[in-house]
C-alpha positions in Angstrom: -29.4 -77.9 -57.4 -27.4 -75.8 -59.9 -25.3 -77.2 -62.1 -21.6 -76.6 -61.8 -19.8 -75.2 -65.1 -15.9 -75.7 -65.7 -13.8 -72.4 -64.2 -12.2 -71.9 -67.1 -10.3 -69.4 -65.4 -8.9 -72.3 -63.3 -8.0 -74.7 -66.4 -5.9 -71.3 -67.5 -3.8 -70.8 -64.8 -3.1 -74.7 -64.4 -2.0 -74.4 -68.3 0.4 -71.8 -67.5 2.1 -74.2 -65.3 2.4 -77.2 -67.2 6.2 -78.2 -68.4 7.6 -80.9 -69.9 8.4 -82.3 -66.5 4.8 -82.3 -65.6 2.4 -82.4 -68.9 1.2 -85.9 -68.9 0.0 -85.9 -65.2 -1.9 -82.7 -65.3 -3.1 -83.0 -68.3 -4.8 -86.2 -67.3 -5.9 -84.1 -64.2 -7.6 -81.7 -66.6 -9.2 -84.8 -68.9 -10.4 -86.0 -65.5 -11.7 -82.9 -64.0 -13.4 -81.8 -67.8 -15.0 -85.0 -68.4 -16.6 -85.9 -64.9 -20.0 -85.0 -64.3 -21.3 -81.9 -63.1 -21.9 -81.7 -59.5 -20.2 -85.2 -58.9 -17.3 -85.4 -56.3 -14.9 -86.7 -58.8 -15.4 -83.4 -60.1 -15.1 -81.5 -57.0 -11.7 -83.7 -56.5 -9.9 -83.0 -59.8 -11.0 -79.1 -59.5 -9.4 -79.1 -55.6 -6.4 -80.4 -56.9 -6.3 -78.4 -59.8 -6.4 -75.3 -56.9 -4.1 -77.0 -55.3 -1.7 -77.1 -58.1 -1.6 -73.6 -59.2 -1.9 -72.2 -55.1 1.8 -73.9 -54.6 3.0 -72.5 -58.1 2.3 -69.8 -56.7 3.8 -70.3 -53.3 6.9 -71.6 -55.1 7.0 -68.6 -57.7 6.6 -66.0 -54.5 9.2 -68.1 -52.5 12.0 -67.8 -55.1 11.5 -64.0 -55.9 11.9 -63.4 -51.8 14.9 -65.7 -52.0 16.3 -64.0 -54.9 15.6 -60.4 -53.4 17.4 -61.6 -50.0 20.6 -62.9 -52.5 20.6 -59.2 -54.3 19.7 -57.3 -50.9 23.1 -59.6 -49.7 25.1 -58.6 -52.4 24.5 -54.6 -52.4 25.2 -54.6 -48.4 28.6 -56.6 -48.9 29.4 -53.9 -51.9 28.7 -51.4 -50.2 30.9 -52.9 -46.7 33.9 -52.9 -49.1 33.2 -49.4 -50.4 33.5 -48.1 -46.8 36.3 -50.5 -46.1 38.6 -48.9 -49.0 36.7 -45.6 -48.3 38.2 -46.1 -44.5 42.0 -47.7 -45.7 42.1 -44.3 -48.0 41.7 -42.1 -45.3 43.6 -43.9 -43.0 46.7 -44.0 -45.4 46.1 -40.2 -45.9 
């Protein structure tokens, strides 16, 4: 069987997403998944919920940006409503 390194990769993203909120828990995550052996499920366990960790990061990160972009998208249409409307009461006082 071949042994299974660390994804260092992995163990970058998850620092990425570490605040002050969240530092002691997954950094023990990280201790957990570093120091188990090879191979073992404990290590398979700590790098799914590693994955698992940065793939709703993620989600959350992607979630606000379309939320935001809905808010701006919002706020040009009603500019842009009231342009017309003064656009129309101009013309209509004309």
């Amino acid at each position: 069987m071949r042994m299974r390194c660390l994804d260092h990769s992995l163990l970058h993203e998850v620092r990425k997403f570490v605040t002050a909120a969240n530092v002691h828990r997954v950094k023990t995550w990280i201790f957990c998944y570093e120091t188990s052996e090879p191979n073992s499920s404990c290590r398979q366990r700590y790098e799914d919920l590693l994955r698992e960790f940065v793939n709703t990061k993620r989600l959350l990160i992607g979630a606000r940006i379309q939320a935001r972009l809905a808010v701006d998208r919002r706020t040009r249409q009603r500019l842009a409503s009231l342009d017309l409307e003064e656009e129309i009461k101009r013309d209509y006082v004309a």
